[in-house]
Phi, psi and omega in degrees: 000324163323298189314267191338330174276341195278317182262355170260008189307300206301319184292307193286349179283343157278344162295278206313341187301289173327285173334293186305306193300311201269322138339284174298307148351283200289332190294327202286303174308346180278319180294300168339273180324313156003264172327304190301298191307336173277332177289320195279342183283288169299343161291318196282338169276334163267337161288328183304313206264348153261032161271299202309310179329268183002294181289317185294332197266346169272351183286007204246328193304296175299347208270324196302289187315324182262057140267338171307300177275324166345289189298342197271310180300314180306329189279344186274311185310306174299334190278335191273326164303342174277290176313354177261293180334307246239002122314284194312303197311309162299300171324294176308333181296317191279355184275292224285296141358275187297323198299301152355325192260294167310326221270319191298343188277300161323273188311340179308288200322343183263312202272350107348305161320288204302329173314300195306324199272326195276299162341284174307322173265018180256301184326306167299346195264306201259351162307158176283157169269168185289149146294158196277000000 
């Protein structure tokens, strides 16, 4: 077996070369991928976090709009509750109103009447009486 290393020395010492040489290779491309992959890590990270901005600042944006349209329908909602009040309100005058109208409508028509009758007796009243 002695024999055998003496005369194959130069070839496994070019294997081992080889070996050792495609190690370090590998070792090198590997750090390399490292590096890249970290790079690539921190760009994707700095996109991440002006994403996140983006979104908190387009989320800040929208939360502003609607408490905008909120407040404009509660303002619209109170203005259309006044105007519905202030409808009823009316509705009522004019009910109050027609009662009014009738009640008055009643009394021509009655003190027309009592005229009419008070007419007939100033008319009887003022013919001569028959002779006797």
């Amino acid at each position: 077996m002695p024999n055998f290393f003496e005369k194959h020395s130069t070839t496994l010492t070019t294997i081992a070369t080889i070996i050792i040489a495609f190690a370090a290779l590998v070792a090198i491309v590997h750090q390399r991928f490292d590096a890249q992959d970290k790079l690539i890590s921190q760009r994707f990270d700095a996109q991440d976090r002006r994403t996140d901005n983006l979104d908190a600042s387009m989320n800040q944006r929208f939360d502003a709009q609607d408490k905008r349209t909120d407040n404009l329908e509660a303002n619209m909602n109170r203005r259309f509750d006044a105007q519905e009040r202030r409808f009823d309100r009316l509705t009522d005058e004019v009910s109050e109103l027609r009662k009014l109208t009738v009640s008055i409508s009643e009394r021509v028509s009655r003190n027309e009447g009592e005229i009419d009758v008070i007419r007939e007796q100033i008319q009887a009243a003022d013919k001569p009486s028959p002779p006797d």
